[in-house]
Structures are given as C-alpha cells and as structure tokens.
C-alpha positions as CSV (number, residue, x, y, z in Angstrom):
1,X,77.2,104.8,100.1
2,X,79.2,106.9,102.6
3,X,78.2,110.0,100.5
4,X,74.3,109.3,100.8
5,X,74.9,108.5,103.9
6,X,76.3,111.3,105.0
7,X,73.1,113.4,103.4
8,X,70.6,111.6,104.6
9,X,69.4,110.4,108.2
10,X,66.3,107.6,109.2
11,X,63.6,108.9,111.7
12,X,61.8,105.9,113.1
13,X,58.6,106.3,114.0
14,X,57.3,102.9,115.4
15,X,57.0,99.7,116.5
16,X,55.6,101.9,119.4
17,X,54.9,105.3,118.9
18,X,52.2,107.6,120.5
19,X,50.4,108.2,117.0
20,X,50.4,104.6,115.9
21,X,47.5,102.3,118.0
22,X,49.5,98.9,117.0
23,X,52.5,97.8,116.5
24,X,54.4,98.6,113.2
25,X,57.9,100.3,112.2
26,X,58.3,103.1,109.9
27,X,61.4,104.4,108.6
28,X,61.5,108.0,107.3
29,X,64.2,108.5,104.8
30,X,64.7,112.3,105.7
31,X,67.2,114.9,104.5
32,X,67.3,117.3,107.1
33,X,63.5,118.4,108.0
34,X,62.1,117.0,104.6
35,X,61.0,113.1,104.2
36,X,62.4,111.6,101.0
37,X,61.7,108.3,101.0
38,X,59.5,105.6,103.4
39,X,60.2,102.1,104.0
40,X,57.5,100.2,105.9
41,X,58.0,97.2,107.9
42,X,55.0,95.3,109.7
43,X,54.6,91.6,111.1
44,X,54.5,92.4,114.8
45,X,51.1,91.4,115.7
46,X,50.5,88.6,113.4
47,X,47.7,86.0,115.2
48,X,47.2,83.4,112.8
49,X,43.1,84.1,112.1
50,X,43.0,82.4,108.9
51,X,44.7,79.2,110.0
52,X,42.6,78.9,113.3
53,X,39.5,79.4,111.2
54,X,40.4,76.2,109.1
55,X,40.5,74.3,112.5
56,X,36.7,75.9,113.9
57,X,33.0,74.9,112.5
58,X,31.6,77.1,110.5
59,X,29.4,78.7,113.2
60,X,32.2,79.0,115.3
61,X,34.6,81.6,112.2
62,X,32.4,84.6,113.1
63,X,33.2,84.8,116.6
64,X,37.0,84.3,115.9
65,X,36.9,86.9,112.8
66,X,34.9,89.4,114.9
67,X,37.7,90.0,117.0
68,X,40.1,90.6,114.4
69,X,39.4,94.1,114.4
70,X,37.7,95.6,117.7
71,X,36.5,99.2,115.7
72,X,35.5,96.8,112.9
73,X,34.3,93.5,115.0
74,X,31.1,93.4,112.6
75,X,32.4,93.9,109.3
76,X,34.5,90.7,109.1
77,X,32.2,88.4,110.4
78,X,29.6,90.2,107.4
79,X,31.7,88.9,104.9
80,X,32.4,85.9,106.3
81,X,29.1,85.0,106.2
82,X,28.5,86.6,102.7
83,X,31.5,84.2,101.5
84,X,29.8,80.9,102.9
85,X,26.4,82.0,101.7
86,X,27.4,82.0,98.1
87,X,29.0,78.8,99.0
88,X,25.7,77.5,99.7
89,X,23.3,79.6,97.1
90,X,21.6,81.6,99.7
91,X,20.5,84.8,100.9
92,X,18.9,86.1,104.2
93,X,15.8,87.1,104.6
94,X,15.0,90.5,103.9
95,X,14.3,91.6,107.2
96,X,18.0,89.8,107.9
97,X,19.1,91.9,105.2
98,X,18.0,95.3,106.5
99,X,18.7,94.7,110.0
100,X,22.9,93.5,108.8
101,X,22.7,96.9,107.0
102,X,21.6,98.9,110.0
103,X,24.6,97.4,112.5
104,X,26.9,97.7,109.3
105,X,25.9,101.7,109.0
106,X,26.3,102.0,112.8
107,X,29.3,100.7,112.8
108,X,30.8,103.2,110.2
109,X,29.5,105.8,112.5
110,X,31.3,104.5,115.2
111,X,34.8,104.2,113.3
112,X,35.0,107.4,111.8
113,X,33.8,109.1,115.0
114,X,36.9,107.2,117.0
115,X,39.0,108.1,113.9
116,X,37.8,112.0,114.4
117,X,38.3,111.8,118.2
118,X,42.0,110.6,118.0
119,X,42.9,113.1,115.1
120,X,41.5,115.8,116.9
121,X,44.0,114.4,119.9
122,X,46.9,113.7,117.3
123,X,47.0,117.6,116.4
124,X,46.7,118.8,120.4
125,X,43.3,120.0,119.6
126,X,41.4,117.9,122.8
127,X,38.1,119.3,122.4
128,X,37.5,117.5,119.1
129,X,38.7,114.8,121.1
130,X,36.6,115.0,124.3
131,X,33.4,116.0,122.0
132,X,33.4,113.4,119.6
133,X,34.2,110.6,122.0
134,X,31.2,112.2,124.5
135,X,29.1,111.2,121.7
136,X,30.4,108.1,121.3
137,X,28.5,106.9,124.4
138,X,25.4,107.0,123.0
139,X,26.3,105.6,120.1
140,X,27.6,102.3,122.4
141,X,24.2,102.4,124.0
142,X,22.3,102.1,120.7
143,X,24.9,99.1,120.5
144,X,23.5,97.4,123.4
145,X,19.9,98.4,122.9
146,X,20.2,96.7,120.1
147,X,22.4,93.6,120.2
148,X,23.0,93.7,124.2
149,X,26.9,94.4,122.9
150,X,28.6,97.9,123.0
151,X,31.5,95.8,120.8
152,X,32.1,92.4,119.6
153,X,28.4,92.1,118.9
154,X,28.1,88.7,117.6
155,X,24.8,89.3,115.3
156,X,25.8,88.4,111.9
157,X,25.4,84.5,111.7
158,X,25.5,82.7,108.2
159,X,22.1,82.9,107.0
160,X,20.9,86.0,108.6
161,X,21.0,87.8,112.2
162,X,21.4,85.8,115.8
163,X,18.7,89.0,116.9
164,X,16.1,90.6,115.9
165,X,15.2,94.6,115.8
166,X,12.1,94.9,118.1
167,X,9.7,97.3,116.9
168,X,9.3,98.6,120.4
169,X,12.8,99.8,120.0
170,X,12.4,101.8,116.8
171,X,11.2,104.8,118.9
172,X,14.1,104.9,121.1
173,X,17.2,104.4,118.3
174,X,14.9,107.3,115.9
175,X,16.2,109.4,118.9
176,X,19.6,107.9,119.0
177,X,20.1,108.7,115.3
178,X,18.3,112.4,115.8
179,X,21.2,112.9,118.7
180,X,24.0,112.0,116.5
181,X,22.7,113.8,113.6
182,X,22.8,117.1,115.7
183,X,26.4,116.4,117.4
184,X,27.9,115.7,113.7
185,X,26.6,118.6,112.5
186,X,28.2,120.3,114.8
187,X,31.6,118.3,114.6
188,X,31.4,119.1,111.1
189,X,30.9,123.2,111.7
190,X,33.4,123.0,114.1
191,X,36.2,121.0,112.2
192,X,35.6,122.5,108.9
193,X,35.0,126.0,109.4
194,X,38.0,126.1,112.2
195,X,41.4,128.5,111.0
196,X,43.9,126.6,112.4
197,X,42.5,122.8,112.0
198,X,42.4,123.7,107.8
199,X,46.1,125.1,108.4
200,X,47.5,121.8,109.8
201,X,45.7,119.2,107.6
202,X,44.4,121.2,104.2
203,X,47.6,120.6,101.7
204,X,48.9,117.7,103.6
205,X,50.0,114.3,102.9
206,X,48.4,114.6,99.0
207,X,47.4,111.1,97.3
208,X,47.2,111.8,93.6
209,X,44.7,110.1,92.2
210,X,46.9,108.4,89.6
211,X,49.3,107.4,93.1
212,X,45.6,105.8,94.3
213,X,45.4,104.1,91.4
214,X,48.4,102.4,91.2
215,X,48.5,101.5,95.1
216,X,45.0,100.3,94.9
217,X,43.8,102.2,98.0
218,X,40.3,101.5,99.2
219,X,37.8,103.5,101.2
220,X,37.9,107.0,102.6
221,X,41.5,106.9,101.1
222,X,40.0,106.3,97.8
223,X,37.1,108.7,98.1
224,X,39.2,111.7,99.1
225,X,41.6,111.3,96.1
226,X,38.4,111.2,93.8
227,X,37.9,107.7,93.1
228,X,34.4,107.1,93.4
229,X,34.1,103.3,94.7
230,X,32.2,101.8,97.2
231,X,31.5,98.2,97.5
232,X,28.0,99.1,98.6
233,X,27.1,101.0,95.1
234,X,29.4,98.7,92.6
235,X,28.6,95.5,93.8
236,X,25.1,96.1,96.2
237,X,24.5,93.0,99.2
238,X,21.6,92.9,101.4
239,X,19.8,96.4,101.6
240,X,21.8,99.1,100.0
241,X,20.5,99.0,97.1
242,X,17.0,99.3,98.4
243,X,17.8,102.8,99.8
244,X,18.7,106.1,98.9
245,X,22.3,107.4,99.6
246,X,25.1,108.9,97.7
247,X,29.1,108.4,97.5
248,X,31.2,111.1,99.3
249,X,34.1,112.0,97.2
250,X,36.5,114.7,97.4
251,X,39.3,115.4,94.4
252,X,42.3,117.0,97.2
253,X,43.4,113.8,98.3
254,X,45.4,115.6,101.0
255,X,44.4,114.5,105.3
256,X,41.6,117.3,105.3
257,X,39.9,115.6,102.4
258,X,40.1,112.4,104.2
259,X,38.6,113.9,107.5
260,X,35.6,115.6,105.1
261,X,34.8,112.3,103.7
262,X,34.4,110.7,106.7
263,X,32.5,113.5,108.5
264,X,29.9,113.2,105.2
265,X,29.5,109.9,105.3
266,X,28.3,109.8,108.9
267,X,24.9,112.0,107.4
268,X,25.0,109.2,104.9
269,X,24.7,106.5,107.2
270,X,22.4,108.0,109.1
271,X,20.0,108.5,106.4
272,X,20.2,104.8,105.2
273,X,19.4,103.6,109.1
274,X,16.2,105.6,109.3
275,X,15.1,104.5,105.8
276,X,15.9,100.4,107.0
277,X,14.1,101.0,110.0
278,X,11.0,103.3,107.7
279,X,11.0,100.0,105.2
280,X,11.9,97.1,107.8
281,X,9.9,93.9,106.2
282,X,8.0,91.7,108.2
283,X,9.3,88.0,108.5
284,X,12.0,85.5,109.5
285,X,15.8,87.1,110.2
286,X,17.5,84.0,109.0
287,X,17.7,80.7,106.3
288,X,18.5,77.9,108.3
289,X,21.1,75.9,106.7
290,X,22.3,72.3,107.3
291,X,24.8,71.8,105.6
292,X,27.9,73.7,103.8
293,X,28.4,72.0,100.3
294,X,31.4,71.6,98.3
295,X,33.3,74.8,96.6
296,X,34.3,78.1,97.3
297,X,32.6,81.3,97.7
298,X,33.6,85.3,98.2
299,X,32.1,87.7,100.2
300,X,32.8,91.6,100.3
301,X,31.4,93.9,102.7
302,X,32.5,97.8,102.3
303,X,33.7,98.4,106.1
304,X,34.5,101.5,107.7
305,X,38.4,101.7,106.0
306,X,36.8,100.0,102.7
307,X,36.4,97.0,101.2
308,X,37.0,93.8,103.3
309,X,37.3,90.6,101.2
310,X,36.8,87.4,103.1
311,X,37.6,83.9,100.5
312,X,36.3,80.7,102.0
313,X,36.7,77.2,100.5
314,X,34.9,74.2,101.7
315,X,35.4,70.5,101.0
316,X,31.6,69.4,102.2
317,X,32.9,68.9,105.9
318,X,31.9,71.2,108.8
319,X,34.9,73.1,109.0
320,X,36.3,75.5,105.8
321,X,39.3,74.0,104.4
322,X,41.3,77.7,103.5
323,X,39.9,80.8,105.0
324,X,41.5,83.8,103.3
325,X,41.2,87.3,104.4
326,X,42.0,91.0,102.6
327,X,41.6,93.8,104.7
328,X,41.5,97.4,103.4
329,X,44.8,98.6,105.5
330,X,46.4,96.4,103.7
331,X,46.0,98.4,100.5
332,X,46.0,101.6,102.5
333,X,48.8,101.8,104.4
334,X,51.5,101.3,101.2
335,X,50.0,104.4,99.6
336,X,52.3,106.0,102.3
337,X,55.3,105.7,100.2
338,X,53.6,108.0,98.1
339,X,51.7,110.5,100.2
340,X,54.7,111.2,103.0
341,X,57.1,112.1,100.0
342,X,57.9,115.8,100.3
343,X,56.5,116.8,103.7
344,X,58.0,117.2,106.9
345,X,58.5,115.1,109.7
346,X,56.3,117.0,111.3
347,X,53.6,115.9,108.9
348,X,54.7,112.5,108.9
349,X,53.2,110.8,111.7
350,X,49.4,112.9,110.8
351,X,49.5,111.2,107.2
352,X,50.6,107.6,108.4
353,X,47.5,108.0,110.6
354,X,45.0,109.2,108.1
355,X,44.6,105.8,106.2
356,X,42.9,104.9,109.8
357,X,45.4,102.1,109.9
358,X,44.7,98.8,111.3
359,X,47.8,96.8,111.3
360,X,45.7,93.7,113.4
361,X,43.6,93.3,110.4
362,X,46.6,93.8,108.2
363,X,49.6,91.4,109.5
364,X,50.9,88.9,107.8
365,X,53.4,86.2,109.0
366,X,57.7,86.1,108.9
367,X,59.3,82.9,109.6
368,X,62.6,83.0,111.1
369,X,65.0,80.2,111.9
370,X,68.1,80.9,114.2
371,X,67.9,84.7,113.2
372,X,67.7,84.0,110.0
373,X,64.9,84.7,107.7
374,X,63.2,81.5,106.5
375,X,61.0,82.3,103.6
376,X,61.3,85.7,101.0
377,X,58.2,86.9,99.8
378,X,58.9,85.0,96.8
379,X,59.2,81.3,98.5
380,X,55.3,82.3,100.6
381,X,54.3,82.8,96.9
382,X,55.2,79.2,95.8
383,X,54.3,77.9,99.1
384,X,50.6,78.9,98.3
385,X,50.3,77.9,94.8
386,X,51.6,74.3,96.2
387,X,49.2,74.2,98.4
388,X,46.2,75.3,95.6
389,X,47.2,72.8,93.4
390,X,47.9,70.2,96.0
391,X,44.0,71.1,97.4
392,X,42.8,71.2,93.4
393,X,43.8,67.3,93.0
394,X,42.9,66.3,96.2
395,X,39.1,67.5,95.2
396,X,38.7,66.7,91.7
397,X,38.7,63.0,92.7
C-alpha cells in the first residue's frame, strides 16, 4: 500500500469546481500528469422527486418533475405524462401530438446550444461562448411566444397540451427557426473548421464503442461513439414518426465528436419544427381524462442528454403509488471511468463535462446514522424488492 501510494496521487476535482454546474466529487487516480483511474462519488443534491410525487395528484407530478431539470424542464414532465397515458390507454390528439414535438425539438436546441456556450467558455475560447448564448435569446422568446415561459413551461399535461399553437404565430416562429438556422450554421463553420478548437477536443476523452456498450450510455454520448439509438426512431411517440429526420452519428467517440453531434442535431430539429408546423392538424390538443385506473405504465421521451424513462404505478386513487425516474446522466456520467483513462489532467475536467452532466436529474439518496453509513447499495436493493412485493400483495386482493 505504501508503495502505490507513494506512485500515485488523487486530484479532486469537485463537490465544487468551476467546470462542474452541480454538485458532485471526482477523484482522479493520477501518476504524475497522467489519470489512471476515476472514482466518482455523487449524492449531494438529492431532493426526493420521486417520493414527493407519490404524495401529489396526478395533475399536480408535472409541475414538480419539470423542475427537476431547468435545461430539460419539458422532457420530464413528457414522459411523465407518456407513463400515465399508457396507464389509462390513451393518446393525445394529433394536433397535441405535434405541438409536444415542436416544444420537445425546441428544447434540444436550447440544451445543446447552452452545452456549446459553456464548452466554448470551458476551453477560454469566450466568443463561442458570447455567440451562442446571444442566440439563445431568441430562442427564449420563441419560448414565451409560444407558451408565455422562457423555462419551466408547464405545457405538457396528461392527455395533451395546457396551450395551443396559434396559427397567427406560425409566421413569426418560421422566422425564429430561419434565425437560428443561420447562427448554427455559422457556429458550426466556426467550431469545426477552427485550428486550435480541433487541437484541444479532436482525440480527447475517446469512448470506444464496445466501452459504450458496456456502460450503457445514452444520447449524444451514444451517437458520437457510433451507436445509432434514439428513442425517437426505435420506439416513435407522438409526431416523429410522421416526419422526416435522420440520426446524427459519429464513430470517434472522442469530445469533438460529441460537440459535432450536437451541432447536427440542431439542423435536425429544426427541420422537424417546420415540417410540424407545415402538417399541424386541425382539432382538439387534449383527451380529457377522469380517472387514472389501476396498473402501471412507462413512458420514454428521447431528451436533450438521451433517453429519460419515467415508471408510474397507480392503485385507482388520484395520486401514483411509486413514481420512478431514469435519467440519461445517470448512464452517462459512469462512462467516465472509461473515457478519462489515459489523458491528462488537463483533459480531465473537458471530458467529465462532455456527457453534459446533470447530477440534479441524476442523484440518488445515502442514509447516514451518527456518521455512519446506514444502507450499502446492496441493502437499497432489498429494500425495493420488499417494497414490490409488499405493493404486489397488497393489489392482487
């Protein structure tokens, strides 16, 4: 012990660190310049969503699960709402359905542009910075033209939207979307084509796709180490399967490939807006519902970071009885044990941050009783399957 100790030294980086939004604690295993080893340690911010949601109405989950995630405040209360509607046997209208597939593309826009802006800062290159986030303005405006929200927007409801799209208003987001268009071509010129920005990211912080694989990323991650899935393509909801797109995927898995995907996907989303707004049917935006029946339902949305996986279970009362939720960065950010291997410190802190980590959406609680840790993963394990099988007999009377 003395001897590895003597060749090796920990870097921490975290719970608060310049690079890292939220609060999480990464120790770098490092022999002199070189990172060896990663050990990851989160539980900082942990706000008890999923047991608050079992104590709410059912109308009342998508204004708590919004806020979860500010860059992603739409894409948890989407499936939500997905979960509870194949609870019930349902589907929005189709005019529902197009308009939660505009906000949904809108909102992947806005992530990847704030994940552009802050990489561009995280590198000392400010103008990527101050450009993208210029353009992010706008972008808010559409927002509120829209759903009178620049964030939290509180439109998804279960059985369709709380607003409508008004056809007046067509006019004025076509020129929205031909603005951004424009500016992320030029982001896209400008990051790609610049010397110094393909020095700093291009070979660095490489997820093999096999390493992918086995750490079951989602998302951009996925995409930019050439695993082509998409929630939106493998398992289609609401409109995306009544429009024209294509999956971006690059094979380099390294932090430029991750940049490109998300730069390509903005043009993506772009073009499936116009075509919603070009196809928009006529009619009601939402089923009205009564009542939530017994059972259990799933819903899976493909947000900004990837799939989000919302599990809601209900016992015929007006209040879910287990609310369960998986978000992307929580597959994401252990595919850092893999990709930090072998690069510098340096490095480090870039590739932790190109998962676009959100450790709100990811935390998970530790129990701890007069210092002492109360439960091992293990024991929160058994703990849940108690409480299945206690909720399985309680039902099957």
């Amino acid at each position: 012990m003395n001897e590895i100790n003597s060749k090796y030294r920990i870097v921490p980086i975290g719970p608060y660190h310049p690079l890292q939004e939220e609060p999480e604690f990464f120790k770098l295993i490092v022999e002199g310049e070189r990172v060896i080893d990663l050990e990851i340690n989160l539980g900082y911010n942990h706000r008890g969503h999923e047991y608050l949601a079992q104590t709410m109405t059912f109308d009342q989950v998508p204004f708590l699960v919004e806020r979860i995630c500010g860059i992603c405040s739409n894409s948890h209360p989407y499936a939500y709402c997905l979960a509870v509607e194949d609870i019930c046997g349902i589907k929005p209208p189709p005019r529902a359905q197009y308009i939660r597939t505009i906000i949904g593309e809108l909102e992947r826009i806005h992530s990847h542009y704030l994940w552009l802006g802050l990489a561009g800062h995280f590198i000392g290159y400010n103008t990527v910075w101050m450009w993208v986030w210029r353009y992010r303005e706008p972008l808010l405006d559409l927002f509120e033209l829209i759903m009178g929200n620049r964030n939290h927007y509180a439109i998804n409801k279960i059985g369709g939207v709380r607003r409508d799209i008004l056809p007046e208003d067509y006019p004025k987001i076509e020129e929205y979307l031909d603005l951004l268009e424009e500016k992320t071509t030029m982001f896209t010129k400008a990051i790609l084509d610049d010397p110094v920005i393909r020095a700093r990211l291009e070979g660095v912080g490489i997820l093999k796709k096999e390493d992918a694989i086995a750490y079951g990323v989602l998302g951009p991650t996925a995409r930019a180490s050439g695993i082509a899935i998409d929630v939106r393509k493998d398992d289609p909801y609401d409109a995306y399967d009544k429009v024209d797109w294509d999956i971006i995927v690059f094979e380099e898995g390294d932090v430029l490939a991750k940049a490109k995907v998300r730069l390509l996907e903005c043009f993506e989303s772009i073009k499936i807006v116009r075509q919603c707004l070009k196809n928009m049917p006529e009619g009601p935006i939402e089923t009205r519902i009564e009542d939530i029946p017994a059972g259990e339902g799933i819903g899976r949305h493909e947000a900004p970071r990837g799939e989000v996986f919302h599990y809601v279970r209900s016992d015929g009362s007006n209040m879910p009885v287990r609310h369960k939720i998986r978000a992307p960065s929580y597959m994401n950010i252990a595919s850092n044990v893999a990709a930090v291997k072998g690069y510098s410190i340096a490095d480090a802190a870039l590739i932790l941050a190109a998962v676009d980590p959100c450790y709100c959406c990811t935390e998970r609680t530790i129990v701890y009783e007069n210092g002492v840790k109360k439960y091992t993963g293990k024991d929160l394990l058994r703990l849940s399957w108690e409480k299945t099988e206690e909720l399985k007999r309680k039902y099957r009377r």
